[in-house]
mmCIF file as gemmi writes it, N, C-alpha and C atoms, coordinates in Angstrom:
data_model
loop_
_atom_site.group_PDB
_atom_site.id
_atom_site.type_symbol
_atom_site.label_atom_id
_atom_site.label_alt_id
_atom_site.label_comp_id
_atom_site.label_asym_id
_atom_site.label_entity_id
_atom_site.label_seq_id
_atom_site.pdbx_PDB_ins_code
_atom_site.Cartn_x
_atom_site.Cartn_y
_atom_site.Cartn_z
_atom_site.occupancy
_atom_site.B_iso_or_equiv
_atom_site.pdbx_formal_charge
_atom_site.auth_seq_id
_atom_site.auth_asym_id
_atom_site.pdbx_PDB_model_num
ATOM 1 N N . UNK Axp A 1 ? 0.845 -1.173 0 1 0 ? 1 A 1
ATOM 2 C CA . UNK Axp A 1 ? 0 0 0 1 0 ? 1 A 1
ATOM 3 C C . UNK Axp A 1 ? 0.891 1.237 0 1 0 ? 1 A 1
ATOM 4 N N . UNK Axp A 2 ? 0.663 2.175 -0.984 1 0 ? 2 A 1
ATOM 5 C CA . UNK Axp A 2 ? 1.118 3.151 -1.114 1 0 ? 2 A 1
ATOM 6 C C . UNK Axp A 2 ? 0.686 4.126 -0.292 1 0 ? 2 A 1
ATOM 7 N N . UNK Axp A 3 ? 2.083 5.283 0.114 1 0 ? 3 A 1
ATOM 8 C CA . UNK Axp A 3 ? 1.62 6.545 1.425 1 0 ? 3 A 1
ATOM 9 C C . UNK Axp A 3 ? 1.837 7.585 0.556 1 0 ? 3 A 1
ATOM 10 N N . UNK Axp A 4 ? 1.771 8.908 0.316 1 0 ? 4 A 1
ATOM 11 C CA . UNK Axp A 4 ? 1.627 10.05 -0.389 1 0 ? 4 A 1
ATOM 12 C C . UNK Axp A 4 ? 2.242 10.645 0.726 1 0 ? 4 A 1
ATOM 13 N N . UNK Axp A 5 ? 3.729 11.596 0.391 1 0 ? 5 A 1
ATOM 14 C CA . UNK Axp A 5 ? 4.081 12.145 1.755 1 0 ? 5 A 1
ATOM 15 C C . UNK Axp A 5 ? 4.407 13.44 0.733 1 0 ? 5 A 1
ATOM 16 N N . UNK Axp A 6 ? 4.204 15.087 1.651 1 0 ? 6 A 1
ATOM 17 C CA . UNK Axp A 6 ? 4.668 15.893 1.204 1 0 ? 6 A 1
ATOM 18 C C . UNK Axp A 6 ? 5.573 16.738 1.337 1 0 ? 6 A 1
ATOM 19 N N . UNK Axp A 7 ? 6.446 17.602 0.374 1 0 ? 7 A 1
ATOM 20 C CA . UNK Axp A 7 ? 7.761 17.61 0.147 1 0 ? 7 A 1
ATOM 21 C C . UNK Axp A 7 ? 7.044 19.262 0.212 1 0 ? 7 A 1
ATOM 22 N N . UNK Axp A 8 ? 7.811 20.219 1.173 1 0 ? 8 A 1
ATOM 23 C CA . UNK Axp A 8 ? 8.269 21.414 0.876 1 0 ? 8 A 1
ATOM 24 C C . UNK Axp A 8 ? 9.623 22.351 0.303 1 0 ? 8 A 1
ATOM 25 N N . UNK Axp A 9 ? 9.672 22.78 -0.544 1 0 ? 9 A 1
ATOM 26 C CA . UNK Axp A 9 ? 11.008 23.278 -1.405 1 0 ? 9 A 1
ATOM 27 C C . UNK Axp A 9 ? 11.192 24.739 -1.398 1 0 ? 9 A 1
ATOM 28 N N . UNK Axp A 10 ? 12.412 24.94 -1.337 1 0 ? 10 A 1
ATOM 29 C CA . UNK Axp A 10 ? 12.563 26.646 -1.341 1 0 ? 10 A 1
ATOM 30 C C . UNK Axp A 10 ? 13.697 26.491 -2.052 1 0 ? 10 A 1
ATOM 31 N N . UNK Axp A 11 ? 14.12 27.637 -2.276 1 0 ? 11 A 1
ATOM 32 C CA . UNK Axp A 11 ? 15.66 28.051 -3.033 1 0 ? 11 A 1
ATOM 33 C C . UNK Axp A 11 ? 16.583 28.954 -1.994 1 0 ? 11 A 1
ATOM 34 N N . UNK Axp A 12 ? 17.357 28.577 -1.628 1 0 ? 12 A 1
ATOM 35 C CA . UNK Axp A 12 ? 18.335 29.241 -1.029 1 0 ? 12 A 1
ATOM 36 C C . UNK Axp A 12 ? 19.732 29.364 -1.229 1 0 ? 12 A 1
ATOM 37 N N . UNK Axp A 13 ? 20.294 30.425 -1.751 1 0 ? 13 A 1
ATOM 38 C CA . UNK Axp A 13 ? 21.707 30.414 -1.943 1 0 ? 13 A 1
ATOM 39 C C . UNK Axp A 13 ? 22.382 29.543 -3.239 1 0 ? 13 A 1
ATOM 40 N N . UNK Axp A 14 ? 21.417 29.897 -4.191 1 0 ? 14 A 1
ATOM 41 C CA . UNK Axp A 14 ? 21.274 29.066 -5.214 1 0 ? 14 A 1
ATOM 42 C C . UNK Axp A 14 ? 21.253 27.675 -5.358 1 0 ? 14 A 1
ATOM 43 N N . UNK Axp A 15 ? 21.136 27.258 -4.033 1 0 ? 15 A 1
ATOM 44 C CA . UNK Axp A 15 ? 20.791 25.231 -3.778 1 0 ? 15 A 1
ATOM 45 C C . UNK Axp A 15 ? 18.777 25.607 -3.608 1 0 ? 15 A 1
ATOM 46 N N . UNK Axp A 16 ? 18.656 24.014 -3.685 1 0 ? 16 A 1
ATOM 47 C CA . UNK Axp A 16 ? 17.432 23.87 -3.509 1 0 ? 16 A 1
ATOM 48 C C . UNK Axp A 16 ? 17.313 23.103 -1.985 1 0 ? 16 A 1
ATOM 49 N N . UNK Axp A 17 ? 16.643 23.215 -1.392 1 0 ? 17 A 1
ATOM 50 C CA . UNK Axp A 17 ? 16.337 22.51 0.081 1 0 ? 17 A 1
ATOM 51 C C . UNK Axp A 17 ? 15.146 22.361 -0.032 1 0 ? 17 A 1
ATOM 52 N N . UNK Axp A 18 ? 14.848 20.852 0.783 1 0 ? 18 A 1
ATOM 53 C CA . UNK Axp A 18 ? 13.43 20.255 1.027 1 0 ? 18 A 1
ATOM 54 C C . UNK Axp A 18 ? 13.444 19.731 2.198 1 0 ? 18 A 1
ATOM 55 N N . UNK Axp A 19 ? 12.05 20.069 2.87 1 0 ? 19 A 1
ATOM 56 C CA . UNK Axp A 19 ? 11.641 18.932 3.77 1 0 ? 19 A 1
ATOM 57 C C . UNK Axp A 19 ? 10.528 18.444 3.879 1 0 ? 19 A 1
ATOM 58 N N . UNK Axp A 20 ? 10.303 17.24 4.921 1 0 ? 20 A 1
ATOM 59 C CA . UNK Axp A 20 ? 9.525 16.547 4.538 1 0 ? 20 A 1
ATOM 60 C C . UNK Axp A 20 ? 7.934 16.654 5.687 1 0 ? 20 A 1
ATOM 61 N N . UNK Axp A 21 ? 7.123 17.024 5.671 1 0 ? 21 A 1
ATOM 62 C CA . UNK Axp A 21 ? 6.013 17.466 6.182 1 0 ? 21 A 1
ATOM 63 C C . UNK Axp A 21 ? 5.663 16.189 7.256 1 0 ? 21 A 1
ATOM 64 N N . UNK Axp A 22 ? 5.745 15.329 6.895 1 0 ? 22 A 1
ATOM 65 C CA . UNK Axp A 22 ? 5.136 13.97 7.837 1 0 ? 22 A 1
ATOM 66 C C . UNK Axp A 22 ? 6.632 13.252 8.412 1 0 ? 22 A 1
ATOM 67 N N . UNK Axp A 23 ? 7.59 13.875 8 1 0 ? 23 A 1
ATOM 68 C CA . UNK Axp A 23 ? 9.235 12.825 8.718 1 0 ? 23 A 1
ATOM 69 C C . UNK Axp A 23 ? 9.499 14.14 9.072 1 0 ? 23 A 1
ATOM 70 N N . UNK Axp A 24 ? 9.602 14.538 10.33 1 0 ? 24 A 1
ATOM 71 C CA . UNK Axp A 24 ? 9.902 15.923 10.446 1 0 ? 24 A 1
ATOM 72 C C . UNK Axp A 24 ? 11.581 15.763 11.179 1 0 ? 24 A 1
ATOM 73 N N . UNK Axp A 25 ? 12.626 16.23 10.665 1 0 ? 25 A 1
ATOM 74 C CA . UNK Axp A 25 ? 14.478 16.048 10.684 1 0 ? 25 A 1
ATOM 75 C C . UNK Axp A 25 ? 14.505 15.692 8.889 1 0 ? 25 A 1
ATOM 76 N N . UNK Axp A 26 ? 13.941 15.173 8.698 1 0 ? 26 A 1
ATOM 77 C CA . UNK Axp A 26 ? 13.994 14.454 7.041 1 0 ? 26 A 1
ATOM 78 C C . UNK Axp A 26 ? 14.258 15.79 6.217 1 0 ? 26 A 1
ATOM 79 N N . UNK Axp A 27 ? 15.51 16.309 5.543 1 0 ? 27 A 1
ATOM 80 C CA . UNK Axp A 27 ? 15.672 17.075 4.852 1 0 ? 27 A 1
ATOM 81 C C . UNK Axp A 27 ? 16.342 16.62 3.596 1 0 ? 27 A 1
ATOM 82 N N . UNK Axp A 28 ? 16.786 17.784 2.367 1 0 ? 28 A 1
ATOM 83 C CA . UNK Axp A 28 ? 17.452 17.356 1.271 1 0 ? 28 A 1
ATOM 84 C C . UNK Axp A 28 ? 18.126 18.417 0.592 1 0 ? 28 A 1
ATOM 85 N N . UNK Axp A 29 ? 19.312 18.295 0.062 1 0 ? 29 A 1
ATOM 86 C CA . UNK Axp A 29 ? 19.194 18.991 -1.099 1 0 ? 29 A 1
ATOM 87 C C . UNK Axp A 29 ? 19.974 18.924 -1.908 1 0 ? 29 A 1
ATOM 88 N N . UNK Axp A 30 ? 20.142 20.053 -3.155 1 0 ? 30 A 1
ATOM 89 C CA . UNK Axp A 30 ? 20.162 19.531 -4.592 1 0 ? 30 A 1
ATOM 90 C C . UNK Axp A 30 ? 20.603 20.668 -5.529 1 0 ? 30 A 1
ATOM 91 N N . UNK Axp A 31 ? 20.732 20.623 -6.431 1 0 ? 31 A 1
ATOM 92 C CA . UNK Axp A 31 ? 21.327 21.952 -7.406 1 0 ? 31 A 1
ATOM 93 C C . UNK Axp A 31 ? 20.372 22.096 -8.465 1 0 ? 31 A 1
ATOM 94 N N . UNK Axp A 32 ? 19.817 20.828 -8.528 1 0 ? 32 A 1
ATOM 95 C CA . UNK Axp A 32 ? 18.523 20.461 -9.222 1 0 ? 32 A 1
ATOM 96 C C . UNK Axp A 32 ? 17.666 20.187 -9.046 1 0 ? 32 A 1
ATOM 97 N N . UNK Axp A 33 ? 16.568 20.276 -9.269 1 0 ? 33 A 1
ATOM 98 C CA . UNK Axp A 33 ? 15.375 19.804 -9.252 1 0 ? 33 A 1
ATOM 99 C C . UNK Axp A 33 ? 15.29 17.999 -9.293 1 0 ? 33 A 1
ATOM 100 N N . UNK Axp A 34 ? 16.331 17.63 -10.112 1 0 ? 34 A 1
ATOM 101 C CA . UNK Axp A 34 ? 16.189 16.045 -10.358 1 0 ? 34 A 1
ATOM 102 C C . UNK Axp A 34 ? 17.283 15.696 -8.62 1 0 ? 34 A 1
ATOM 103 N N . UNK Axp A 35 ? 18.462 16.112 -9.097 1 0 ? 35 A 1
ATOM 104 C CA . UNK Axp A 35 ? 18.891 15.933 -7.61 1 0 ? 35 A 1
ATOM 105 C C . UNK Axp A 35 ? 17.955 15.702 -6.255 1 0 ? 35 A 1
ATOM 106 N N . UNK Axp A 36 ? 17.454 17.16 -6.007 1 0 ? 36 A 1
ATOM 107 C CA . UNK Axp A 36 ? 16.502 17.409 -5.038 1 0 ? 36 A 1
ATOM 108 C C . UNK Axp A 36 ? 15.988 15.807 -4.824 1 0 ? 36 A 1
ATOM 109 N N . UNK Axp A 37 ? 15.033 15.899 -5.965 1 0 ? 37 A 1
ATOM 110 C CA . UNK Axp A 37 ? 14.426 14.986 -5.458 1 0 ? 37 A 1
ATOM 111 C C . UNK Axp A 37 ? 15.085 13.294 -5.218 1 0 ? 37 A 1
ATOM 112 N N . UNK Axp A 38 ? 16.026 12.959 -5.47 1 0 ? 38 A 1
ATOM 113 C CA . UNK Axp A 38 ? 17.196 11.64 -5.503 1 0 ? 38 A 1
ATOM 114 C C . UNK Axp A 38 ? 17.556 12.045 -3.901 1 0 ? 38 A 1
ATOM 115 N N . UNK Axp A 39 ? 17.83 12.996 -3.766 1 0 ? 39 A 1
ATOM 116 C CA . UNK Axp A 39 ? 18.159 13.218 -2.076 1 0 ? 39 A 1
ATOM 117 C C . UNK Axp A 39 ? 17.143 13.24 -0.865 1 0 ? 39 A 1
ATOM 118 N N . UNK Axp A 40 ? 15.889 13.749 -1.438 1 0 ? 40 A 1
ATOM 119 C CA . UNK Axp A 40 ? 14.883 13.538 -0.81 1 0 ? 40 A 1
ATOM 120 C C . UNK Axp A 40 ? 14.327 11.515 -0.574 1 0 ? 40 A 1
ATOM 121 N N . UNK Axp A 41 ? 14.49 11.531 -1.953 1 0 ? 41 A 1
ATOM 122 C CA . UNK Axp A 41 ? 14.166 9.712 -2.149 1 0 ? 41 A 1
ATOM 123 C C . UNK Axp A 41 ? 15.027 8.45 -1.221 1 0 ? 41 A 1
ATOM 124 N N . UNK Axp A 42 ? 16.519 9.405 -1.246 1 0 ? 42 A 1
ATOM 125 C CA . UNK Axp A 42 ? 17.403 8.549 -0.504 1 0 ? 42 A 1
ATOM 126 C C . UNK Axp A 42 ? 16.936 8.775 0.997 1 0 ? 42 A 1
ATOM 127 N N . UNK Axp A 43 ? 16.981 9.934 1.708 1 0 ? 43 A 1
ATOM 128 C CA . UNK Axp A 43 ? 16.647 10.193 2.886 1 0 ? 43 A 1
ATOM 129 C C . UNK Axp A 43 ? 15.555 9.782 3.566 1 0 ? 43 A 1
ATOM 130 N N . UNK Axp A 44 ? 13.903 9.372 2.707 1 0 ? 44 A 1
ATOM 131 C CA . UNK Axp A 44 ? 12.765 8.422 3.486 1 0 ? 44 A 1
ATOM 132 C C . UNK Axp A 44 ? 13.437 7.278 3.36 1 0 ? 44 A 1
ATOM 133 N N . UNK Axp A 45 ? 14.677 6.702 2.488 1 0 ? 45 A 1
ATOM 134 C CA . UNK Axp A 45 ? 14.605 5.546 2.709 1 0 ? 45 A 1
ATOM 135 C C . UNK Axp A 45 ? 15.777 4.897 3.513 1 0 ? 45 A 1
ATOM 136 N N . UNK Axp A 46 ? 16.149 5.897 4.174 1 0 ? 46 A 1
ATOM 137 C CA . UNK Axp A 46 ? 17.045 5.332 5.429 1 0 ? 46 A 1
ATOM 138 C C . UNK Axp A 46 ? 16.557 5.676 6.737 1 0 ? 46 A 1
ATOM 139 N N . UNK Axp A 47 ? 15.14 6.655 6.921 1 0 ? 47 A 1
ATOM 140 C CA . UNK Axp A 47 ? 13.938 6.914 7.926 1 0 ? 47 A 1
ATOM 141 C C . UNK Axp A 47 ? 13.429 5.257 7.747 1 0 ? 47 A 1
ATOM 142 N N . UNK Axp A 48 ? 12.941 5.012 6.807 1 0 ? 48 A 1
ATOM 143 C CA . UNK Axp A 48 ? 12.005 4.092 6.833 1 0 ? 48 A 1
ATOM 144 C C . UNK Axp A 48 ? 12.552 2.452 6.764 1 0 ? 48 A 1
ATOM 145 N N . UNK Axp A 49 ? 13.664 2.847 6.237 1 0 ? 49 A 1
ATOM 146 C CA . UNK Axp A 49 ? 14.243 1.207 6.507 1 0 ? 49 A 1
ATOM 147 C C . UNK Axp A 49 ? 15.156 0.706 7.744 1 0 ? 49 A 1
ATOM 148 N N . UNK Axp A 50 ? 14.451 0.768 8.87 1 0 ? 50 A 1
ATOM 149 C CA . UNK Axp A 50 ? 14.915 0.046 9.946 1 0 ? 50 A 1
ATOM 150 C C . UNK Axp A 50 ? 15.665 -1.524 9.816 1 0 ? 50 A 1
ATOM 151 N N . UNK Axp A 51 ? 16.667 -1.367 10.5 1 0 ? 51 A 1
ATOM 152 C CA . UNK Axp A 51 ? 17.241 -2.845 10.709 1 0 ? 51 A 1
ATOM 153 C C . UNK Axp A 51 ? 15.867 -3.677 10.928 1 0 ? 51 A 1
ATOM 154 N N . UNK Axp A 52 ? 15.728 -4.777 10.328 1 0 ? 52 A 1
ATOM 155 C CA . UNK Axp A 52 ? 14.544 -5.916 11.459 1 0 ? 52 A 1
ATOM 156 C C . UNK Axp A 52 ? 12.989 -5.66 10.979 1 0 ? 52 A 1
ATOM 157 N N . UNK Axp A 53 ? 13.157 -4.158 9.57 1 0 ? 53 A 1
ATOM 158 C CA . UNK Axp A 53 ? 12.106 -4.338 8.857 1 0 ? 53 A 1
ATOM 159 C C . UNK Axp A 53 ? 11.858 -4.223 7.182 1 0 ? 53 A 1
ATOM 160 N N . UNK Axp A 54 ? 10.801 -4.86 7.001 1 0 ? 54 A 1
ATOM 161 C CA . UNK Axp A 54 ? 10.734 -5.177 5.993 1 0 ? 54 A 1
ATOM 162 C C . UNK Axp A 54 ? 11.033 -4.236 4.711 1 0 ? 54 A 1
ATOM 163 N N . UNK Axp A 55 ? 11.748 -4.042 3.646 1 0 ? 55 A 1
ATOM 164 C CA . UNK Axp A 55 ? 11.986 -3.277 2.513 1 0 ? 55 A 1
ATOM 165 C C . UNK Axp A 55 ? 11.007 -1.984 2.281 1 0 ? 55 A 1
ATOM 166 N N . UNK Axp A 56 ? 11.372 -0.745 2.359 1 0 ? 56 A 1
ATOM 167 C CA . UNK Axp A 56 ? 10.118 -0.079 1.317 1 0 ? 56 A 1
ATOM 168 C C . UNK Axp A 56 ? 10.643 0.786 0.89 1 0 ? 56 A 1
ATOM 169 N N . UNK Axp A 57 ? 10.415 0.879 -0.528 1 0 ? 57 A 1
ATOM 170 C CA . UNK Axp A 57 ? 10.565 1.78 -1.124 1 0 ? 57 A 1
ATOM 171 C C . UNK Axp A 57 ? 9.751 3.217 -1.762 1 0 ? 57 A 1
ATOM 172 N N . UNK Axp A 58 ? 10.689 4.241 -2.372 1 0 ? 58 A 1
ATOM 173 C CA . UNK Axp A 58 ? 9.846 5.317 -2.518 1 0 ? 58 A 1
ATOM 174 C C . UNK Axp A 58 ? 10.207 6.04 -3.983 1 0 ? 58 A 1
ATOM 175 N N . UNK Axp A 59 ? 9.493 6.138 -3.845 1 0 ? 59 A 1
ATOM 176 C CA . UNK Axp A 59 ? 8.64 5.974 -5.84 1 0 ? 59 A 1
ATOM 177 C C . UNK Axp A 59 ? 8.347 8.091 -5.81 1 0 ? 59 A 1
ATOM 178 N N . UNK Axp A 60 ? 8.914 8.138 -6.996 1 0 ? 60 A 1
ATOM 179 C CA . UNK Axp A 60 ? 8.429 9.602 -7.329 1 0 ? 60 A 1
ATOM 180 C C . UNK Axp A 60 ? 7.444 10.019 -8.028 1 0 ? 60 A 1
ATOM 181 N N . UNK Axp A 61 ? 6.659 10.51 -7.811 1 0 ? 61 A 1
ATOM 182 C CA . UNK Axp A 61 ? 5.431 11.25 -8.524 1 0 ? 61 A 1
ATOM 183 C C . UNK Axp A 61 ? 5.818 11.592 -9.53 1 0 ? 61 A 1
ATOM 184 N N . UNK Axp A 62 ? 5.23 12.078 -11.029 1 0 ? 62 A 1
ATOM 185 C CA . UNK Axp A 62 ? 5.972 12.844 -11.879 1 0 ? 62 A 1
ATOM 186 C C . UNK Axp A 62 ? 5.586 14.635 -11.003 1 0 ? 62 A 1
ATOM 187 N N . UNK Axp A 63 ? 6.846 15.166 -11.084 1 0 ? 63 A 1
ATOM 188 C CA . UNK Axp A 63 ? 7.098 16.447 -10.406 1 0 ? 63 A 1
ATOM 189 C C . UNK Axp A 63 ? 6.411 17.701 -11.745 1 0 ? 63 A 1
ATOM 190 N N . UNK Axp A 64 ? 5.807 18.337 -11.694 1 0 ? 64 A 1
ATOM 191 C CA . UNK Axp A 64 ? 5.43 19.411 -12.129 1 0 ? 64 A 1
ATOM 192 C C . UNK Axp A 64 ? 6.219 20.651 -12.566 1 0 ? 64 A 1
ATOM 193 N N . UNK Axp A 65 ? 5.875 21.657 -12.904 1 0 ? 65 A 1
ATOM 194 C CA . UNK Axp A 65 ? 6.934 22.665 -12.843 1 0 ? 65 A 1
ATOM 195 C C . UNK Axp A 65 ? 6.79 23.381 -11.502 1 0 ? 65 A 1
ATOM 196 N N . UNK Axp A 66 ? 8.23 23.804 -11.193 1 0 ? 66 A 1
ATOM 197 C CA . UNK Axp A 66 ? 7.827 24.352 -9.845 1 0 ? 66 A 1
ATOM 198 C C . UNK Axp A 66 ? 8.101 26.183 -10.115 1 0 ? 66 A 1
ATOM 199 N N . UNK Axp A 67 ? 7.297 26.675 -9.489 1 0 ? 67 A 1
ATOM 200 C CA . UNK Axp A 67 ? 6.978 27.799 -9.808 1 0 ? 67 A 1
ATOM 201 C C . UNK Axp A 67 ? 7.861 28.928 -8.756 1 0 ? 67 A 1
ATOM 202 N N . UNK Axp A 68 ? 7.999 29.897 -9.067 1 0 ? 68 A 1
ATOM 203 C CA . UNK Axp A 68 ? 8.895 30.521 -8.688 1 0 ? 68 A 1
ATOM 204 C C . UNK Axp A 68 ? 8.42 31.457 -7.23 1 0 ? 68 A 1
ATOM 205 N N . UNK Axp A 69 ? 7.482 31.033 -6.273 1 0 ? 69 A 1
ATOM 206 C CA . UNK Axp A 69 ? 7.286 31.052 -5.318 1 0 ? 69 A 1
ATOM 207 C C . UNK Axp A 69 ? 8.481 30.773 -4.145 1 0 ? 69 A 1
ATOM 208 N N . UNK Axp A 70 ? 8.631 31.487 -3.096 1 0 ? 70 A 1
ATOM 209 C CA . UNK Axp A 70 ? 9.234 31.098 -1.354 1 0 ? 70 A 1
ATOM 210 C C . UNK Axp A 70 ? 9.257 29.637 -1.342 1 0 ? 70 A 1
ATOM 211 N N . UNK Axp A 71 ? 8.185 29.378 -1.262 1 0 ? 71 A 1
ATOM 212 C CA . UNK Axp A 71 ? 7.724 28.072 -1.267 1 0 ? 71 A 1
ATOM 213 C C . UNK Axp A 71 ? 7.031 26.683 -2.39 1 0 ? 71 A 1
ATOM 214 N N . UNK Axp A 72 ? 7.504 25.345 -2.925 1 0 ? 72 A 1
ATOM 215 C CA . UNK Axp A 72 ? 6.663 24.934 -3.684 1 0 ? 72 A 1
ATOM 216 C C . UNK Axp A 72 ? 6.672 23.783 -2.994 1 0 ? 72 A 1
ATOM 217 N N . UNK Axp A 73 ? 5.799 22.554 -3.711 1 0 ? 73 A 1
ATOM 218 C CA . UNK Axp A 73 ? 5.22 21.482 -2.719 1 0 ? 73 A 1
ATOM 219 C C . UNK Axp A 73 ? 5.843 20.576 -4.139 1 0 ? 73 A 1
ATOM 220 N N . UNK Axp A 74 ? 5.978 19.121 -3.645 1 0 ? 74 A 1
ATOM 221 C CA . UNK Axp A 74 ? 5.983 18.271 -4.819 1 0 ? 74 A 1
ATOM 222 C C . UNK Axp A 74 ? 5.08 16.851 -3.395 1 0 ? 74 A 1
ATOM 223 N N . UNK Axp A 75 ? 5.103 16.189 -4.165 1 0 ? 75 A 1
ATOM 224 C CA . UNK Axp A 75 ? 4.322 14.43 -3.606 1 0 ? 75 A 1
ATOM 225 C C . UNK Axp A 75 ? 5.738 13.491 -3.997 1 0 ? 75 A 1
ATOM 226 N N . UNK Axp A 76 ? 5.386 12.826 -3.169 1 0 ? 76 A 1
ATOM 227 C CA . UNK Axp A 76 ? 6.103 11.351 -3.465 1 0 ? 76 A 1
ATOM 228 C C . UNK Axp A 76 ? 5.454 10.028 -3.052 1 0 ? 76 A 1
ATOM 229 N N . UNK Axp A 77 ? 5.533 9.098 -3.579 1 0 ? 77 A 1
ATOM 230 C CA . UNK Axp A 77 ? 4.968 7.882 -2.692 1 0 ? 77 A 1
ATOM 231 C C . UNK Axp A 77 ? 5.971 6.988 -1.903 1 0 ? 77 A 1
ATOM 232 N N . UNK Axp A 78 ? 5.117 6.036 -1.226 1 0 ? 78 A 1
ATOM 233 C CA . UNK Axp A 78 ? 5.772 5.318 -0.466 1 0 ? 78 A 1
ATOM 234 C C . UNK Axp A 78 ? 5.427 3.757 -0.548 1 0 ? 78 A 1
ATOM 235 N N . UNK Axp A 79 ? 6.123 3.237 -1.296 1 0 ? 79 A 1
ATOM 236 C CA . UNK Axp A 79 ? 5.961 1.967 -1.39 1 0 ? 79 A 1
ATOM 237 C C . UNK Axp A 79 ? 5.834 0.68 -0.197 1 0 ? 79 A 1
């Protein structure tokens, strides 16, 4: 069963930074947009893969354009 978790993004200092709304320490970042999100992807999955449990993985939404707002949102799932 898939979880839908959401990703907040800003631009700072010409990097991109994210965090994660429901893993709250869970951060990322990236120079890219594709980065971003590979760092975000890696980071639920060392939250979520405990020694002693079972595999899960996390699957990317297709990402949108992100708009030139403080703030933008993207989704990801959770396998």
């Amino acid at each position: 069963m898939a979880t839908d978790v959401t990703i907040k993004m800003r631009e700072e200092d010409g990097s991109l930074w994210a965090t994660v709304e429901e893993y709250p320490g869970v951060f990322a970042t990236g120079d890219t947009i594709e980065e971003l999100v590979e760092s975000v992807r890696e980071g639920l999955e060392l939250v979520l893969n405990e020694p002693g449990q079972a595999h899960r993985s996390v699957t990317v939404a297709e990402v949108g354009p992100v708009s030139e707002v403080a703030t933008s949102e993207m989704h990801l799932s959770i396998a």
